[in-house]
ZANU-821069 format. One record per residue (C-alpha): residue number from 1; residue in one letter; chain; x, y, z. Coordinates in steps of 0.2 Angstrom, whole numbers. Example, Ala and Ser with C-alpha at 12.3 -4.5 7.8 and 13.67 -1.06 7.14 Angstrom:
<recs>
rec i->1; aa->A; ch->A; c1->62; c2->-22; c3->39
rec i->2; aa->S; ch->A; c1->68; c2->-5; c3->36
</recs>
This chain:
<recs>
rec i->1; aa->X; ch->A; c1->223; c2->-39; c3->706
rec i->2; aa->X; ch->A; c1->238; c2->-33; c3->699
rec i->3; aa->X; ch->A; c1->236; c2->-31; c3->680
rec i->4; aa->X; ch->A; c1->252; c2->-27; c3->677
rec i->5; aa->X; ch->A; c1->261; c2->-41; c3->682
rec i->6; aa->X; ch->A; c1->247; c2->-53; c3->678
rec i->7; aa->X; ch->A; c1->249; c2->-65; c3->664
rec i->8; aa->X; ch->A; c1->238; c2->-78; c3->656
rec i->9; aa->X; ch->A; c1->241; c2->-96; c3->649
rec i->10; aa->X; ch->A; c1->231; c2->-98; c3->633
rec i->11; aa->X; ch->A; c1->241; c2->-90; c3->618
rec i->12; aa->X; ch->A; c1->229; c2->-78; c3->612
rec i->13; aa->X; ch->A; c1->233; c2->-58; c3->604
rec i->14; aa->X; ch->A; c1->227; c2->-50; c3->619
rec i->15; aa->X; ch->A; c1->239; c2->-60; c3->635
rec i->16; aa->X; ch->A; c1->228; c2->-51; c3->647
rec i->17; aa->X; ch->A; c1->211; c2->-46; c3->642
rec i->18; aa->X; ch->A; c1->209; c2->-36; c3->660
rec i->19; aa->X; ch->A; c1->224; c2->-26; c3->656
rec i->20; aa->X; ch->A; c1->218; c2->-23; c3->638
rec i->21; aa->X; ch->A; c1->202; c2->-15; c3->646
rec i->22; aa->X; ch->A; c1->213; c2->-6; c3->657
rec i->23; aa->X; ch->A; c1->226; c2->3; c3->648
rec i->24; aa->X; ch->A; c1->212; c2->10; c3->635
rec i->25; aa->X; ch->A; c1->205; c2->17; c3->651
rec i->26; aa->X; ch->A; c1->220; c2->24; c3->659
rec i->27; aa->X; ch->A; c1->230; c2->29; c3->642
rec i->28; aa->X; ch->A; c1->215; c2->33; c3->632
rec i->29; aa->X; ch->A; c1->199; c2->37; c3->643
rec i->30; aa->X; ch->A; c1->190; c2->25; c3->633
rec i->31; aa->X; ch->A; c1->180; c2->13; c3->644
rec i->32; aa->X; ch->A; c1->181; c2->-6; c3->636
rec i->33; aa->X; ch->A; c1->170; c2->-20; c3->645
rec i->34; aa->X; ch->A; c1->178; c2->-36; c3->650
rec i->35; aa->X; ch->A; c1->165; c2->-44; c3->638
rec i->36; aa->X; ch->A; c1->167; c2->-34; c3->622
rec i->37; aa->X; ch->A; c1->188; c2->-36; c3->625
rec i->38; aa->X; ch->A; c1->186; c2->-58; c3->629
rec i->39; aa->X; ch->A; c1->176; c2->-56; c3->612
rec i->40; aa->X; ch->A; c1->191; c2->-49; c3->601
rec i->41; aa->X; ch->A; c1->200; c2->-58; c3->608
rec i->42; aa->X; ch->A; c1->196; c2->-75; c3->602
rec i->43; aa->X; ch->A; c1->190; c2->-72; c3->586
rec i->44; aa->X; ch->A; c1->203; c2->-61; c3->581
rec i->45; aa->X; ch->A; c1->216; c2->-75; c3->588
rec i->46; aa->X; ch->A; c1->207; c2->-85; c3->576
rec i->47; aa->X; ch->A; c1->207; c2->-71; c3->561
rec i->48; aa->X; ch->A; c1->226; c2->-70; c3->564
rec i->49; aa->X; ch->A; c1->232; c2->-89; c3->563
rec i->50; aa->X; ch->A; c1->219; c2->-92; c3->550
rec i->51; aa->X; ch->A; c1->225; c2->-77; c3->535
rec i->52; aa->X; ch->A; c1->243; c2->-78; c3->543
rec i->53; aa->X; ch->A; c1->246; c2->-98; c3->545
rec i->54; aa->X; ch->A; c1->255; c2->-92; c3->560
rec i->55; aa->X; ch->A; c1->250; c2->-98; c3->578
rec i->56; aa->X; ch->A; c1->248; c2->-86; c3->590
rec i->57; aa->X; ch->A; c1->265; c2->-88; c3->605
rec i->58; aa->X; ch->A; c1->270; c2->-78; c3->619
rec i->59; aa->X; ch->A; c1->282; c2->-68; c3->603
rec i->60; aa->X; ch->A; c1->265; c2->-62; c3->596
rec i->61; aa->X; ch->A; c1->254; c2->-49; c3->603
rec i->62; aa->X; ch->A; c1->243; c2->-36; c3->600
rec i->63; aa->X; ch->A; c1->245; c2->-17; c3->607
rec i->64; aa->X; ch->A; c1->240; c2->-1; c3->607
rec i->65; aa->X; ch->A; c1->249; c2->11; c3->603
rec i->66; aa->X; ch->A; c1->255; c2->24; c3->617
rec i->67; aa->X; ch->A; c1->248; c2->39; c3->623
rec i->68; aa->X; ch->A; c1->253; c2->54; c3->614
rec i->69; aa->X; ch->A; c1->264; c2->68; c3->624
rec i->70; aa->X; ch->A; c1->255; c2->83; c3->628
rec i->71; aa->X; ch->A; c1->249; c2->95; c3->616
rec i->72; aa->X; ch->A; c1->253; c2->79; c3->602
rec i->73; aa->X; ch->A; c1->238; c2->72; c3->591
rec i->74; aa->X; ch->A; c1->232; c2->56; c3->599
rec i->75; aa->X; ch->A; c1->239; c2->40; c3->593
rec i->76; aa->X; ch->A; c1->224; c2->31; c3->593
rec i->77; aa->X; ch->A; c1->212; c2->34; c3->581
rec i->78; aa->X; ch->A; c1->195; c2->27; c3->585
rec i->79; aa->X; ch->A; c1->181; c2->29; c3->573
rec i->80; aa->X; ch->A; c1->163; c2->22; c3->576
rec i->81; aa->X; ch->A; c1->152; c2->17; c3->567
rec i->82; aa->X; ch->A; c1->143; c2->2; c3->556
rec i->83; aa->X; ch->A; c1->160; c2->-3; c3->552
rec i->84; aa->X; ch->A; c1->172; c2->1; c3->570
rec i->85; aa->X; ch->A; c1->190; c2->3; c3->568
rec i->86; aa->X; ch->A; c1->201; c2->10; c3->580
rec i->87; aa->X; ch->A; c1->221; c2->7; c3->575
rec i->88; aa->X; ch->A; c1->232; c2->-5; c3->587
rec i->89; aa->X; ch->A; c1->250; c2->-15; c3->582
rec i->90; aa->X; ch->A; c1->253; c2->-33; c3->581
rec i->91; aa->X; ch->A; c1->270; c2->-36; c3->589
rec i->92; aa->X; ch->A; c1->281; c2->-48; c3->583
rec i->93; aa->X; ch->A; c1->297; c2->-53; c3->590
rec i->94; aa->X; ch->A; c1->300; c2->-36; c3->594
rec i->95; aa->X; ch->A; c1->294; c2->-29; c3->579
rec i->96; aa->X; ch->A; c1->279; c2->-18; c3->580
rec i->97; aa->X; ch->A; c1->266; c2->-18; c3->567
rec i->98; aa->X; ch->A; c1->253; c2->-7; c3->563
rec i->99; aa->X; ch->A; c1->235; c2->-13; c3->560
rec i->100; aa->X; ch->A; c1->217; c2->-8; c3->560
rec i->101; aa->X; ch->A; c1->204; c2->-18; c3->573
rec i->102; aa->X; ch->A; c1->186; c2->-18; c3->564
rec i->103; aa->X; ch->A; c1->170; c2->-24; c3->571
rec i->104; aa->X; ch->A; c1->152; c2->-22; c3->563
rec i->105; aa->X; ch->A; c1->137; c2->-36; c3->568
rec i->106; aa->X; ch->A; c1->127; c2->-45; c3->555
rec i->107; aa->X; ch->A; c1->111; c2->-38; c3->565
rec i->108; aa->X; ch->A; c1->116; c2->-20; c3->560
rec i->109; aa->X; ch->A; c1->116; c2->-15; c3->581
rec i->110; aa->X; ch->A; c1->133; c2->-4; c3->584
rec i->111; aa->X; ch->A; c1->141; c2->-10; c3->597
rec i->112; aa->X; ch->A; c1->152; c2->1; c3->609
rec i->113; aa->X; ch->A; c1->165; c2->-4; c3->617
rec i->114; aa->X; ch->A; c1->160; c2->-2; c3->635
rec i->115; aa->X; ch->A; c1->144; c2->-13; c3->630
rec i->116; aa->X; ch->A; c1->143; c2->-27; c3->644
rec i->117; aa->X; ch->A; c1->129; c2->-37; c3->631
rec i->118; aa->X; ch->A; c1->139; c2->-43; c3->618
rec i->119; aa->X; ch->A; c1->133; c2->-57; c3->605
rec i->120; aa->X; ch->A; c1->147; c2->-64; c3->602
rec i->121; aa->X; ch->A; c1->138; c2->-73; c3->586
rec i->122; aa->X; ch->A; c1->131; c2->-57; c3->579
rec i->123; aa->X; ch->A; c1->147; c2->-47; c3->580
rec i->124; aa->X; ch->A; c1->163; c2->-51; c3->569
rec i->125; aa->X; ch->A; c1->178; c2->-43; c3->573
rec i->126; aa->X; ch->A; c1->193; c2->-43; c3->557
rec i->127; aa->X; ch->A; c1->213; c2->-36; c3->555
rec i->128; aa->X; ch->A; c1->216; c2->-24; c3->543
rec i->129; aa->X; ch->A; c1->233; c2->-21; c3->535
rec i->130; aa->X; ch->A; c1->241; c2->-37; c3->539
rec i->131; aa->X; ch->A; c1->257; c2->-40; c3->529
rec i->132; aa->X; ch->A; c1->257; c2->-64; c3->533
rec i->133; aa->X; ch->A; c1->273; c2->-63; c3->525
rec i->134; aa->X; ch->A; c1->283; c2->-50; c3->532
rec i->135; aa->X; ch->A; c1->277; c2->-58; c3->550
rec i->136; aa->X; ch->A; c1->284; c2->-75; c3->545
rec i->137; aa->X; ch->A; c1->301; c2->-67; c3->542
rec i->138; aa->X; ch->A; c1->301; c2->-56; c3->557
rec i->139; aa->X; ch->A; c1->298; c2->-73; c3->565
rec i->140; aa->X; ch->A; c1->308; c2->-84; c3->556
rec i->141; aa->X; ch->A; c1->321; c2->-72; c3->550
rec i->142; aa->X; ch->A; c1->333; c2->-86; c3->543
rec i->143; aa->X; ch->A; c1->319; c2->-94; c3->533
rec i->144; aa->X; ch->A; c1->319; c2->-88; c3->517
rec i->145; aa->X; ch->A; c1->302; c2->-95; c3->514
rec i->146; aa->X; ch->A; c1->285; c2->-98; c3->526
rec i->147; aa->X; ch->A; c1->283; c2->-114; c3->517
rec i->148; aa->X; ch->A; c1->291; c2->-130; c3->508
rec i->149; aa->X; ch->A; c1->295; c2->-128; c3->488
rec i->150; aa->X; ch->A; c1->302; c2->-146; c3->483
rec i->151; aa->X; ch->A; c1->314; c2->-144; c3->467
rec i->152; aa->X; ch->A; c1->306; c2->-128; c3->458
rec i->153; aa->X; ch->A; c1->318; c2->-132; c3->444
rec i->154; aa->X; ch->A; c1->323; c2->-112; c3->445
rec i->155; aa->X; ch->A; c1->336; c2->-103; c3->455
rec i->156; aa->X; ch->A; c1->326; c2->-94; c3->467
rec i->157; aa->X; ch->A; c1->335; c2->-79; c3->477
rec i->158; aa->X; ch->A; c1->327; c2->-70; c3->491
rec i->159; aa->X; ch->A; c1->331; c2->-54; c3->495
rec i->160; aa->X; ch->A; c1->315; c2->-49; c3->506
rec i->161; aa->X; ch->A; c1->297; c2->-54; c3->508
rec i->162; aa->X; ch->A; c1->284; c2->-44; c3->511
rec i->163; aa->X; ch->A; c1->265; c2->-39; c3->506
rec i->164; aa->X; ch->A; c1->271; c2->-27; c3->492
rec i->165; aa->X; ch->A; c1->282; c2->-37; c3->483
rec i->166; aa->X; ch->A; c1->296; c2->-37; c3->467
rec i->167; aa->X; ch->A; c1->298; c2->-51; c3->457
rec i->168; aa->X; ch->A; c1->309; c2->-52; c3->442
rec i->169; aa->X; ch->A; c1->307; c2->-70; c3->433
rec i->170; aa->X; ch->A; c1->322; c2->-75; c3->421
rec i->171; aa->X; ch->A; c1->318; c2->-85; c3->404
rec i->172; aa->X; ch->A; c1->324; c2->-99; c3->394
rec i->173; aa->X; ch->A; c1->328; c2->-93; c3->378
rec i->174; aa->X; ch->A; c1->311; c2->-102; c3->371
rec i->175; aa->X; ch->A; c1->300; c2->-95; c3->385
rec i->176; aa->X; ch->A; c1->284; c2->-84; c3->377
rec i->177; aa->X; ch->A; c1->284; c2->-71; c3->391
rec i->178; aa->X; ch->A; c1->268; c2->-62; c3->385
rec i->179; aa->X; ch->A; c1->260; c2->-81; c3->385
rec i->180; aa->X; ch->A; c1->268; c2->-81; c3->402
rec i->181; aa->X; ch->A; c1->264; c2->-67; c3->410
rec i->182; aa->X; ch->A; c1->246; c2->-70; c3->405
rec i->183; aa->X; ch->A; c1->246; c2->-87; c3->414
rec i->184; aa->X; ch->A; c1->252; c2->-77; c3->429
rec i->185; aa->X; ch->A; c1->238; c2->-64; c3->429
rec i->186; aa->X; ch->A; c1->225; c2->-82; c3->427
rec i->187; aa->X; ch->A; c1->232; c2->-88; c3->442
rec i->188; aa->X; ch->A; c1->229; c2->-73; c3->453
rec i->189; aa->X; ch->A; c1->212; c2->-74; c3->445
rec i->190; aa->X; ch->A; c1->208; c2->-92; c3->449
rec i->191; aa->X; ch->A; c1->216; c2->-90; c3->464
rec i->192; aa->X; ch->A; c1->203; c2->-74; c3->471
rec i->193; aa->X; ch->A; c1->188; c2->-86; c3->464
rec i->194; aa->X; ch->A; c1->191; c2->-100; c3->474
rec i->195; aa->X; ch->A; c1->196; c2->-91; c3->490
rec i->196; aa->X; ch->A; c1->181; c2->-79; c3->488
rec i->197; aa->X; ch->A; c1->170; c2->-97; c3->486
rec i->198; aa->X; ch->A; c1->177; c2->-102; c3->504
rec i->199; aa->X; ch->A; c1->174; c2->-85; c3->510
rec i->200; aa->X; ch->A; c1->190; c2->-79; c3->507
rec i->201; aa->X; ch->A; c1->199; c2->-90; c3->519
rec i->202; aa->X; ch->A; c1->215; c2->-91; c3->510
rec i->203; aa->X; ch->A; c1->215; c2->-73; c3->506
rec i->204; aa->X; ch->A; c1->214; c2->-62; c3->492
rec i->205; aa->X; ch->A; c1->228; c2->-55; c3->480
rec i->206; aa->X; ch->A; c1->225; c2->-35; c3->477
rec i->207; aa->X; ch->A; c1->233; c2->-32; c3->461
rec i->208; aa->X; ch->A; c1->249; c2->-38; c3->449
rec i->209; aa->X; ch->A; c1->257; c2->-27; c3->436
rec i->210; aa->X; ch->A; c1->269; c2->-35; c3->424
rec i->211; aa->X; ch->A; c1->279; c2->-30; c3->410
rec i->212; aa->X; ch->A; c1->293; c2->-40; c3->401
rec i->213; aa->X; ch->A; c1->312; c2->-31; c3->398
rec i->214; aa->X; ch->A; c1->325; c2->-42; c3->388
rec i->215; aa->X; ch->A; c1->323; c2->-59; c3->393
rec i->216; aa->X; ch->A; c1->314; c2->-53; c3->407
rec i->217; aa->X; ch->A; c1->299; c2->-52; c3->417
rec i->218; aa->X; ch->A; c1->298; c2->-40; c3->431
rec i->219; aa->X; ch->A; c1->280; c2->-39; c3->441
rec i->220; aa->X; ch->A; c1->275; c2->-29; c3->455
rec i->221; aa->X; ch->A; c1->263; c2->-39; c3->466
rec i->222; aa->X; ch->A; c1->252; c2->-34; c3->483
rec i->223; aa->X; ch->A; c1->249; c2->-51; c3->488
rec i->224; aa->X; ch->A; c1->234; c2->-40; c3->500
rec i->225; aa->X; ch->A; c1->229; c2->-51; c3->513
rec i->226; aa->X; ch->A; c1->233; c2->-70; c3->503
rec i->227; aa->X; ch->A; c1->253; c2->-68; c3->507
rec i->228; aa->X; ch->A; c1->262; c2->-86; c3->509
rec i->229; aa->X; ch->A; c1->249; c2->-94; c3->501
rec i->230; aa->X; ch->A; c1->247; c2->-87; c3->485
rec i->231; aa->X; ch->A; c1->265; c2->-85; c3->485
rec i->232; aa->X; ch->A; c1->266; c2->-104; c3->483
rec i->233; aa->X; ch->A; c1->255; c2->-107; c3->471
rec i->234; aa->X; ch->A; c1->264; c2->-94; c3->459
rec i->235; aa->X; ch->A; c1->279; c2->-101; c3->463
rec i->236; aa->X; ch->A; c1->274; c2->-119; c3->459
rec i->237; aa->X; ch->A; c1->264; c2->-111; c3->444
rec i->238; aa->X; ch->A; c1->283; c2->-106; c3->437
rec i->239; aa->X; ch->A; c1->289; c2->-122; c3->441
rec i->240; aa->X; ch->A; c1->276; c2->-131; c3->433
rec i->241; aa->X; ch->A; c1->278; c2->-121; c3->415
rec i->242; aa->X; ch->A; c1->296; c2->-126; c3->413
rec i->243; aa->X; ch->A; c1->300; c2->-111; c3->405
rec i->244; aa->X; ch->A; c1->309; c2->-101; c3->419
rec i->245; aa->X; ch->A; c1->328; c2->-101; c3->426
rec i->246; aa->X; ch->A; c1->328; c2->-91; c3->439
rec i->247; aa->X; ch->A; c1->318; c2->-81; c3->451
rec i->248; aa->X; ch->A; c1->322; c2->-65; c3->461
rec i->249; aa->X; ch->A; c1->312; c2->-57; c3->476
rec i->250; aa->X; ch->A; c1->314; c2->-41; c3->485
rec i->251; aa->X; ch->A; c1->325; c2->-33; c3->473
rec i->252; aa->X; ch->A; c1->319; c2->-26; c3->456
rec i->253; aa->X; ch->A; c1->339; c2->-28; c3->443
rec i->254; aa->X; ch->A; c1->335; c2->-15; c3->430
rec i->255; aa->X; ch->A; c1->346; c2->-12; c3->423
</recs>
């Protein structure tokens, strides 16, 4: 078989699981069993498109990283352990983004990767430092948003999008911005309860830091692993209190 020239139909993250086993082998010495890899495979496909809202396409893949020159550090990093990580890159539309694969089994058994006896129920495999919205723009780079926002009633200006994120919110003159500002900080919290009740499906938001300048609010947000959609429900949030005229992201105006 040629591997290297052998693709596969199904849109999954790894387009040809016998490669996968492969090049860990031939750039890495690590031996991966076909098993262990068709595993990953689908349930991280799944993982992907579900904290993401992304479905997987032939632009969206995941890699390892290369081997390193000699007398370099290796470039992959492969811890075992009850929780296995090694790191790999998801890339999209030629961008390549760094991300940790993790595995552990609700049985407590560490699996290897060259295991031929994989449960496929018993072990979970997970992505660790996805950033959803910064793969919707590298995907859609002339979309300014990952989502529909009908009428928001604020100017809203886009300058990037991305996990760590600025936000400068403008006022109307009778706005309370402390009031506001602590409407925001319920929102992230009630967001994090409900996702965490549905096993954190939709994500959950990290932190938010906020401070008012003028007739100004500026917040620094890691939107974690939630991305798009938490980022819709603050923006309807703003829209819904009327007290807003304008909305910045990507760019912090201090002035």
């Amino acid at each position: 078989m040629d591997l290297l020239n052998a693709t596969l139909d199904h849109k999954t993250l790894l387009k040809n699981v016998e490669y996968h086993c492969w090049n860990f082998k031939r750039n890495h010495e690590i031996e991966v069993s076909i098993t262990f890899a068709t595993c990953l495979d689908q349930q991280l496909t799944r993982y992907f498109e579900l904290h993401t809202g992304i479905k997987v396409n032939k632009l969206i893949e995941l890699n390892l990283p290369m081997r390193a020159p000699e007398g370099y550090p290796p470039m992959l990093t492969f811890t075992p352990g009850e929780v296995s990580r090694y790191n790999a890159n998801i890339y999209i539309s030629h961008n390549w983004n760094p991300v940790m694969v993790a595995w552990k089994s609700a049985s407590g058994r560490i699996y290897a990767m060259e295991d031929t006896d994989i449960d496929c129920v018993d072990i979970e495999f997970w992505l660790e430092g996805m950033d959803p919205l910064l793969y919707h723009q590298q995907l859609h780079p002339k979309e300014e948003l990952p989502f529909r926002l009908k009428n928001p009633g604020y100017e809203l200006v886009i300058h990037r999008l991305h996990m760590d994120m600025e936000m400068t919110i403008w006022l109307k003159d009778n706005t309370r911005a402390d009031d506001l500002l602590q409407g925001i900080y319920d929102v992230v919290a009630a967001f994090n309860v409900k996702s965490e009740k549905k096993g954190g499906d939709d994500g959950v938001v990290h932190s938010v830091r906020g401070k008012v300048q003028e007739n100004r609010l500026i917040l620094e947000i890691d939107t974690g692993s939630a991305g798009p959609v938490f980022l819709k429900a603050l923006l309807k949030y703003l829209s819904k209190s009327n007290g807003v005229t304008k909305v910045e992201i990507g760019e912090n105006p201090e002035v």
